[in-house]
C-alpha positions in Angstrom: 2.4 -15.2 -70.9 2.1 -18.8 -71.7 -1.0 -21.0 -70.9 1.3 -22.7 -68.7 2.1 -19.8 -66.3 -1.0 -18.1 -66.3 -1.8 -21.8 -64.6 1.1 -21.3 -61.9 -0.3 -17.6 -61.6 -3.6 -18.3 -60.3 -2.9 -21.5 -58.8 -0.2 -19.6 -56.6 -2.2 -16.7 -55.6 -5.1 -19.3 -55.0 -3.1 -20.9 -52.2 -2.3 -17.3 -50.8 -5.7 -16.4 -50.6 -6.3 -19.7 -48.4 -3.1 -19.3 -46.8 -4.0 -15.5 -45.8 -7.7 -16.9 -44.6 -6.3 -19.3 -42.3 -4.1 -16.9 -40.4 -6.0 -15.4 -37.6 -5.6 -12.7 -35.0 -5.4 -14.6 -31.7 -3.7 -11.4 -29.9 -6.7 -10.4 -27.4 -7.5 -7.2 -26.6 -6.3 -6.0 -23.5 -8.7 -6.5 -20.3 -8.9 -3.0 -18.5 -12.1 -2.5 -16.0 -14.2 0.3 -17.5 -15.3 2.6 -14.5 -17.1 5.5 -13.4 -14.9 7.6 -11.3 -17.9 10.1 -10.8 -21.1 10.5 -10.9 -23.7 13.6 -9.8 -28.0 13.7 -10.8 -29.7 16.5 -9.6 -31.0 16.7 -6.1 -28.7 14.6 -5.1 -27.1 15.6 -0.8 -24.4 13.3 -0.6 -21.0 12.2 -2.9 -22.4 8.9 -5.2 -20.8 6.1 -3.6 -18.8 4.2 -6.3 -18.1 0.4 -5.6 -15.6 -0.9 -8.7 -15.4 -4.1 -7.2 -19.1 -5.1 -7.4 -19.6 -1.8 -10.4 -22.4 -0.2 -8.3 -23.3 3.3 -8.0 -25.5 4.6 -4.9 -26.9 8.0 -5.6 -28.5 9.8 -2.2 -31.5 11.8 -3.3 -33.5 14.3 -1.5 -37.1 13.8 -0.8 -38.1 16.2 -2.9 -36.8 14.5 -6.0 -39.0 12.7 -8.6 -37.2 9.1 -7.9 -38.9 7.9 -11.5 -37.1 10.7 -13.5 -33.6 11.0 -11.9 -31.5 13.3 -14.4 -27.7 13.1 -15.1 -25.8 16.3 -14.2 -22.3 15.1 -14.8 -20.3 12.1 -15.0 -16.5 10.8 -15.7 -15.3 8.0 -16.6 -11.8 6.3 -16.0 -9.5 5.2 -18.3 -9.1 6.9 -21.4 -11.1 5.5 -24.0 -14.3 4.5 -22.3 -17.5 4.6 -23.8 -20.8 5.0 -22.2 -23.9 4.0 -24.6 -26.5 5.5 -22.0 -25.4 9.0 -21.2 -27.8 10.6 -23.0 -31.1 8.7 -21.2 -29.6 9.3 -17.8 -29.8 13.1 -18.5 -32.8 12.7 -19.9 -34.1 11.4 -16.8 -34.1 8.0 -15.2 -36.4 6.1 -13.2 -34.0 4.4 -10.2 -37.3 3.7 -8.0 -35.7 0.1 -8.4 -31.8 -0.5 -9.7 -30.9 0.0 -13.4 -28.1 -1.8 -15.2 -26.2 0.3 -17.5 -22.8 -0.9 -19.1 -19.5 0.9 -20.0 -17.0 -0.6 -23.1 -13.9 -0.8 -23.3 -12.5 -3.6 -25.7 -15.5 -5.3 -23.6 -18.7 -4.5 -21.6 -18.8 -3.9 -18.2 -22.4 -3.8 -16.1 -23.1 -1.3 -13.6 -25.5 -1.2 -11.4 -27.0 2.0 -10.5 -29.4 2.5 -7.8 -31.1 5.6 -5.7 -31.2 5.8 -1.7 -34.0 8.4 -0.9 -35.0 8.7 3.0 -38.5 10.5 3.0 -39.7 11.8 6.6 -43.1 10.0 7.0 -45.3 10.1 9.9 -48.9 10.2 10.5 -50.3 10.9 14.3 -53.6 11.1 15.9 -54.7 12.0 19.9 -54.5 9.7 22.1 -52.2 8.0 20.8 -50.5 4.5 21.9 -47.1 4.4 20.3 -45.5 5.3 17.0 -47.2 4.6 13.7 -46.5 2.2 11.7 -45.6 2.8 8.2 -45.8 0.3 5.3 -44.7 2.0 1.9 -45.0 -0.7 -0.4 -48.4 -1.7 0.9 -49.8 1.9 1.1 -51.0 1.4 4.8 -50.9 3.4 8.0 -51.3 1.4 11.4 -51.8 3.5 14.4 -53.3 2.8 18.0 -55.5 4.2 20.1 -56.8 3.1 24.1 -60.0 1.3 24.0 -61.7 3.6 25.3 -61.5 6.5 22.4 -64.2 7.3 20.7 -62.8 5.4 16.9 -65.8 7.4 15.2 -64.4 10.8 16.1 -60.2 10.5 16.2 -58.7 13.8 15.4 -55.7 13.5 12.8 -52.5 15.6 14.7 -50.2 15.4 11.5 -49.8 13.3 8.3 -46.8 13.1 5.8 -46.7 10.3 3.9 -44.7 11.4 1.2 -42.2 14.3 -0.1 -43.1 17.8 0.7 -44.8 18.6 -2.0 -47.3 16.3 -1.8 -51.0 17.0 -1.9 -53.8 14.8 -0.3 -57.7 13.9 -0.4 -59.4 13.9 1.1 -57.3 17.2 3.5 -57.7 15.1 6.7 -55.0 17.1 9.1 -56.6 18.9 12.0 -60.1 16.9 11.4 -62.2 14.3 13.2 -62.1 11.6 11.4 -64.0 8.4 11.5 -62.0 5.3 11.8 -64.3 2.1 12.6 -63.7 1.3 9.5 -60.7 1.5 7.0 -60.5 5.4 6.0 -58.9 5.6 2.2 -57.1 8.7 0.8 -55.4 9.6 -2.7 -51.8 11.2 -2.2 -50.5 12.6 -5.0 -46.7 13.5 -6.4 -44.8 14.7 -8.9 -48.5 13.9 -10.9 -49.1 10.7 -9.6 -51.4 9.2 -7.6 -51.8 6.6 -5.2 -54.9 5.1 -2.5 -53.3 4.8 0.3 -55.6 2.6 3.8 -55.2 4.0 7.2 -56.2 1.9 9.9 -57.0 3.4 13.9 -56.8 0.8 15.9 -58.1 0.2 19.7 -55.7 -1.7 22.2 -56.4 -2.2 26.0 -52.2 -2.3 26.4 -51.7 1.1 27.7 -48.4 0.9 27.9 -45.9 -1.6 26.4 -41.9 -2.1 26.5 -41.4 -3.1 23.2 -37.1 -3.9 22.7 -34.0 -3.2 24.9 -30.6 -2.7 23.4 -28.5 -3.2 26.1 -24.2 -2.0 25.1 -21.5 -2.3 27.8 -22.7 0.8 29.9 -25.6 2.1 28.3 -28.7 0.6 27.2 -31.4 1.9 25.3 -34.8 1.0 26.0 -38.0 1.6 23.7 -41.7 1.9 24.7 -45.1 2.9 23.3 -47.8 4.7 25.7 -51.1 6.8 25.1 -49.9 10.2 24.2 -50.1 13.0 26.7 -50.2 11.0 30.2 -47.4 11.0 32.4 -45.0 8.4 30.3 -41.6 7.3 31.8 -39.6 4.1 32.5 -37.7 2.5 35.7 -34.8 -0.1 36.3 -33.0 -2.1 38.9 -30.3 -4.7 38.8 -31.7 -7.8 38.8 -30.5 -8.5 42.1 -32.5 -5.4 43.8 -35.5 -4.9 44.9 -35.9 -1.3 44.4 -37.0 0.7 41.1 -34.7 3.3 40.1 -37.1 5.8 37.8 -35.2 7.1 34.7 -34.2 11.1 34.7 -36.7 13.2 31.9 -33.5 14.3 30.1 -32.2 10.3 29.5 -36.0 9.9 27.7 -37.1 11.1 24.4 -41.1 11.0 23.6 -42.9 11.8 20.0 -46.5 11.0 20.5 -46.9 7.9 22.0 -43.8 6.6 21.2 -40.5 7.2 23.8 -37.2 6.0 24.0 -35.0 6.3 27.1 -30.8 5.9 26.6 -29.5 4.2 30.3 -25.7 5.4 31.3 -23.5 4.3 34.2 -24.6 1.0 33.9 -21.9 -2.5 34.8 -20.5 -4.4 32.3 -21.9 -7.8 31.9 -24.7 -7.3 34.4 -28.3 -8.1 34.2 -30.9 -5.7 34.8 -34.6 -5.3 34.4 -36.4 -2.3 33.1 -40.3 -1.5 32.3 -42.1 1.6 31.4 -44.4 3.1 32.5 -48.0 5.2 32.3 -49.4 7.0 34.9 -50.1 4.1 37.4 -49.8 1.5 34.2 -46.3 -0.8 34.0 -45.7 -2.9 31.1 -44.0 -6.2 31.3 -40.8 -6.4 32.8 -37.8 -7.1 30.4 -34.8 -8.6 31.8 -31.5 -7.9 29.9 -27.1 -8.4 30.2 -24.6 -5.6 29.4 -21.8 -6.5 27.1 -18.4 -7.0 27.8 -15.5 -4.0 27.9 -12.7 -4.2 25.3 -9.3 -3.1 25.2 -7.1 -2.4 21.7 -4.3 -4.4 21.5 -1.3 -2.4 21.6 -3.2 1.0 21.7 -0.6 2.6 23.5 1.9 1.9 20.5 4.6 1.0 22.4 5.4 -2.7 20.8 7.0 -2.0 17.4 9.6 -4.3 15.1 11.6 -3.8 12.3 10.8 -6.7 9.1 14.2 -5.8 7.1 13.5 -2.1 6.4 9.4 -2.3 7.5 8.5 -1.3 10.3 5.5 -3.6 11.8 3.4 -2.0 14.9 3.3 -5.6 17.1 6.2 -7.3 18.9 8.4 -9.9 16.8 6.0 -13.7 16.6 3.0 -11.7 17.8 -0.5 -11.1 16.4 -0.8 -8.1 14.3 -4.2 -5.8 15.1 -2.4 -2.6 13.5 -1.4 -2.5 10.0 0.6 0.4 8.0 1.1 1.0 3.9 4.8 0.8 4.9 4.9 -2.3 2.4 3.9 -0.7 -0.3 6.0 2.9 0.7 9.3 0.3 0.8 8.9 -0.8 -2.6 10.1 2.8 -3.6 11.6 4.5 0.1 11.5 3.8 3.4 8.9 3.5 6.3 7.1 6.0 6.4 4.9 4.5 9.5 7.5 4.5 12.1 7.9 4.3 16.2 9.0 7.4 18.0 9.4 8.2 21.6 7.9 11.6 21.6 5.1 10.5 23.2 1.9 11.9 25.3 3.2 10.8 28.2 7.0 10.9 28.3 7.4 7.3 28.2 7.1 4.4 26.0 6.5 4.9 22.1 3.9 6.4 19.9 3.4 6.3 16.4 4.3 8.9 13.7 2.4 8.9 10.4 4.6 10.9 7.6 3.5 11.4 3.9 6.6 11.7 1.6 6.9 11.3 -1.8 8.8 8.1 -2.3 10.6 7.0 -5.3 12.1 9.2 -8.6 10.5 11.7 -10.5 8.2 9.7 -12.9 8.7 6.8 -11.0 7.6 8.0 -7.4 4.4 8.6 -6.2 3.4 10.2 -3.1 2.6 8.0 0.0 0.4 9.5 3.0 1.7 8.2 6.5 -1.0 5.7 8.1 -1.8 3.2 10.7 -5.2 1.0 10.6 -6.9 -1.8 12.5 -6.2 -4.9 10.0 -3.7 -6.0 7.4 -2.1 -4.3 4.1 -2.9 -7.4 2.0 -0.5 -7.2 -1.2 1.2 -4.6 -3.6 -0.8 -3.7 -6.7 1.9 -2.3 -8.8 2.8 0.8 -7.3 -0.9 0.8 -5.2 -2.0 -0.7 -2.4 -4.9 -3.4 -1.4 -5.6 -3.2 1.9 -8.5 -5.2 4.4 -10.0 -2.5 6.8 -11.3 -3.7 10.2 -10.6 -6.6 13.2 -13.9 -8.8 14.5 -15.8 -6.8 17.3 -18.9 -7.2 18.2 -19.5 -4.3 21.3 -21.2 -0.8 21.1 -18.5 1.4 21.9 -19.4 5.2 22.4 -16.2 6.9 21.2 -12.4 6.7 20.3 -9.8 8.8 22.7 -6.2 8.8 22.4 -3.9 11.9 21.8 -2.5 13.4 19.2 -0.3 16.0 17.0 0.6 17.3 13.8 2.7 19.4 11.6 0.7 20.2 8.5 2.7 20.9 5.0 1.4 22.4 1.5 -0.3 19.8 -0.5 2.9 19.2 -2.8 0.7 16.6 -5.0 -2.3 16.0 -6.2 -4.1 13.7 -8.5 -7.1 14.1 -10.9 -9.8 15.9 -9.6 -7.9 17.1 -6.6 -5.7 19.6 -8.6 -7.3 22.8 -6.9 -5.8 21.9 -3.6 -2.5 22.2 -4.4 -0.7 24.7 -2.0 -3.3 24.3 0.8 -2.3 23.0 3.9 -2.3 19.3 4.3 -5.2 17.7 6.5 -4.8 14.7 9.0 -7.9 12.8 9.4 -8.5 9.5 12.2 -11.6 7.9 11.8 -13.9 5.0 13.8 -16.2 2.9 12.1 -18.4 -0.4 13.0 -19.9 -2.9 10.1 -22.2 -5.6 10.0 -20.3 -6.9 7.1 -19.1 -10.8 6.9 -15.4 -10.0 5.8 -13.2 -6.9 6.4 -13.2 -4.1 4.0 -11.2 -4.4 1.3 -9.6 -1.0 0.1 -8.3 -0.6 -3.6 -6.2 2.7 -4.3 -5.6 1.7 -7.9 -7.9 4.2 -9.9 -8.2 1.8 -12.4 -10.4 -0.1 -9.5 -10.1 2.4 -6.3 -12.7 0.9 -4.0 -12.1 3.1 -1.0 -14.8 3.4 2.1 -17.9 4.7 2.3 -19.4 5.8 6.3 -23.0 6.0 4.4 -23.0 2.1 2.9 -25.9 0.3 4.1 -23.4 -2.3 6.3 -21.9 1.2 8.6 -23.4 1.1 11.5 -22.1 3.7 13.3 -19.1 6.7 12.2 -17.3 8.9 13.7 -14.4 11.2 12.6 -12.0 14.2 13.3 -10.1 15.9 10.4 -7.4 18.9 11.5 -5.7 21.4 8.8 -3.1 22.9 11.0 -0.3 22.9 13.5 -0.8 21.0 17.0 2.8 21.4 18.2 1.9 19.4 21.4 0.1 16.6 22.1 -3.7 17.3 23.0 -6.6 15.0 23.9 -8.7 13.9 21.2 -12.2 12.0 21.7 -14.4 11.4 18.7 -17.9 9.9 19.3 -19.5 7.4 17.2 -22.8 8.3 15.7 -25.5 5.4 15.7 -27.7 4.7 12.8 -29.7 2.3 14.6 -28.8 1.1 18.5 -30.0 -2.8 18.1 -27.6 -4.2 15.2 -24.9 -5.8 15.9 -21.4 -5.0 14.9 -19.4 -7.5 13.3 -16.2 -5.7 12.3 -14.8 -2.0 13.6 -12.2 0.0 11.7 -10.1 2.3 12.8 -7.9 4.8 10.9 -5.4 7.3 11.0 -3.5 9.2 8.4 -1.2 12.3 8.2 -2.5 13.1 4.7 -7.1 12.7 4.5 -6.7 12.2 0.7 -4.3 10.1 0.6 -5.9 7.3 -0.9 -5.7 9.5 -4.1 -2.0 10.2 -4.0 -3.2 13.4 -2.8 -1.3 15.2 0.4 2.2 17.6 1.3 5.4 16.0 1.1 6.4 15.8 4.7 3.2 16.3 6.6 3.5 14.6 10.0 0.8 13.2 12.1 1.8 11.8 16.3 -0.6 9.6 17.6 -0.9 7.6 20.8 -2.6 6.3 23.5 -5.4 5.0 21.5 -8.5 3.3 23.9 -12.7 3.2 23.8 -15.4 4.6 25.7 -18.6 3.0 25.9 -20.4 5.5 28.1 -21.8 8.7 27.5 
């Protein structure tokens, strides 16, 4: 080869080499969420709640759990291809006495957030006691009362837990007279720690105090501390009377010195007064209103119209409160939400939830018949968003309405569900109330499923009835709401019905059918 195209050689494949360096891959990789779809440690008493929105996992321990060396049992993760650095250090054991951010890859990194709820019976009681105890974890102090006229060098100790049940203390002061003029200290000691935790005995000359009223629409719940052992009670009037009405034993609940007494048959939006009471001792009298009633819009079912080929629970130009997945069922079938006049009552409409498997083979996918209080917000390719819940702000006692169903073998399942294929079919209505600022948004996408939780710090109060057979005529259903705490405030209430319970995962039997009607609420016990 000449000196002349040995030149053109290298000067060619010199501009290919620079030509080739300034190409560059600008395709991006493909942004898929990487998530856990479950999650189990040891000790654990409940499901993990999994949040994909926010990526947060919510493991419920039992007390007896060391809450600094939490170990992985299992875990999945969803989709294919995910990668989770940490695995091993979770199963070696992992301290979730505060949250832990771990991340997941896929193409990118994805935080979690994992964190531990662990509810430990404490309580620490002494004779003669004013009240309940008070508490303070993070401080390592005990604050109890005692009448002013107990001898603080000499208080006996009833009972003391201040930690899991394993736990050892010292001094042993349980049973014992203990001297409390001044600040008495103590080691407790778990899982081969140790701690110094203060217990104060305090004197008071209040013998008996009404400390907080939580007054609902007929019930109200009032709350008092008293010396332990004397003849505690409470009394109320309407505000308008002159005479004391003393509160039945059975409507009051004591443990030591503290009692609380739940009220029933009282007035909506009334005013009352109530104040406890100790042997010939009254506390302060606390005044306090009733809320108002509430009626569900169109709980009867009878106002239905059909949108082209969906079927909308409201009248035509009205307000919806009801909302079906009969959008995202149409995309692939029909309504599957729809009016009937079998009803309770012989008369009017009700509501019949049925799942089907809508669509074509590999195309379909099976959709379980519902009906909720708020709106089906868009279509997610062939899955559902959904916002759970309509403002409320009441204390009601229970949902009632009537119901029936026609069960069917679970026809399809999805993963993890595979063992209940063939079973019958379950129906499940549920009640909730949230102190949340926005409804609940529900995800059935598995690539993001957010779907409720009734344990989620916001729930503040659940109730539900689930049936796996026939009810070939319509019976009376009431399902009571149980309070985690009587003085917060609701903010939203969901309400729920579906012919198929796991229908958020695609799971249920093709042509279950679930009658519903007459919905309404009780707020009396």
């Amino acid at each position: 080869m000449s000196t002349y195209n040995k030149l053109l050689t290298i000067l060619g494949l010199t501009a290919l080499t620079v030509l080739c360096g300034c190409i560059s891959n600008d395709i991006p990789y493909p942004r898929i969420q990487a998530n856990f779809a479950s999650f189990e440690v040891e000790g654990q008493i409940q499901a993990t709640g999994i949040d994909s929105i926010n990526r947060s996992l919510t493991v419920y321990l039992d007390e007896t759990v060391d809450i600094q060396s939490v170990r992985l049992k299992s875990f999945v993760t969803t989709p294919a291809g995910v990668t989770w650095a940490d695995s091993a250090t979770f199963a070696s054991g992992i301290d979730l006495s505060k949250p832990v951010t771990t991340t997941l890859r896929l193409y990118q990194d994805y935080s979690w957030v994992v964190s531990a709820v662990q509810n430990i019976d404490r309580y620490f009681t002494v004779a003669n006691q004013i009240g309940a105890s008070t508490i303070d974890v993070p401080g390592r102090r005990v604050v109890a009362y005692v009448p002013m006229q107990a001898n603080i060098t000499a208080i006996e100790v009833l009972t003391m837990k201040l930690a899991g049940p394993e736990t050892t203390y010292s001094p042993e002061i349980t049973g014992k007279r203990i001297d409390f003029s001044t600040p008495f200290e103590l080691t407790v000691t778990e899982h081969g720690r140790s701690e110094k935790w203060t217990l104060y005995v305090l004197q008071t000359d209040a013998s008996v105090v009404l400390e907080s009223v939580d007054a609902w629409t007929n019930v109200a719940w009032l709350h008092a501390s008293a010396e332990a052992g004397r003849d505690n009670g409470f009394e109320y009037r309407r505000a308008d009377s002159q005479e004391w009405t003393k509160v039945p034993d059975e409507w009051v609940t004591q443990s030591g010195g503290a009692m609380t007494a739940r009220l029933v048959g009282l007035t909506p939006l009334t005013t009352y007064q109530a104040r406890a009471r100790s042997d010939q001792d009254y506390s302060i009298e606390v005044e306090f209103t009733t809320e108002d009633t509430y009626t569900l819009p169109n709980g009867s079912f009878d106002d239905w119209w059909l949108d082209g080929k969906i079927w909308c629970p409201w009248i035509e130009g009205g307000s919806p409160y009801w909302g079906t997945g009969n959008k995202g069922a149409t995309t692939l079938g029909s309504s599957n939400t729809y009016p009937t006049d079998d009803t309770a009552t012989g008369s009017g409409q009700a509501a019949c939830l049925e799942t089907r498997f809508v669509g074509i083979g590999a195309l379909g996918k099976l959709a379980a018949g519902n009906l909720f209080a708020g709106d089906y917000v868009k279509t997610d390719g062939t899955n559902g968003i959904l916002d759970f819940g309509r403002p409320f702000t009441q204390h009601p006692t229970a949902l009632r309405g009537y119901y029936k169903y026609t069960t069917a073998p679970i026809s399809h399942t999805s993963s993890g569900f595979e063992n209940l294929a063939g079973r019958p079919d379950s129906c499940i209505i549920w009640i909730a109330l949230i102190d949340a600022p926005k409804p609940f948004e529900i995800r059935t996408n598995p690539a993001n499923r957010h779907l409720f939780n009734p344990d989620a710090p916001d729930v503040i109060a659940y109730g539900s009835m689930e049936v796996g057979y026939d009810v070939n005529n319509y019976i009376p259903f009431r399902i009571e709401l149980n309070y985690k705490d009587t003085a917060r405030k609701p903010r939203y209430m969901l309400i729920v019905a579906s012919a198929s319970k796991y229908g958020d995962y695609f799971t249920g039997g093709n042509g279950a059918k679930l009658f519903i009607d007459n919905f309404s609420l009780d707020f009396d016990y």
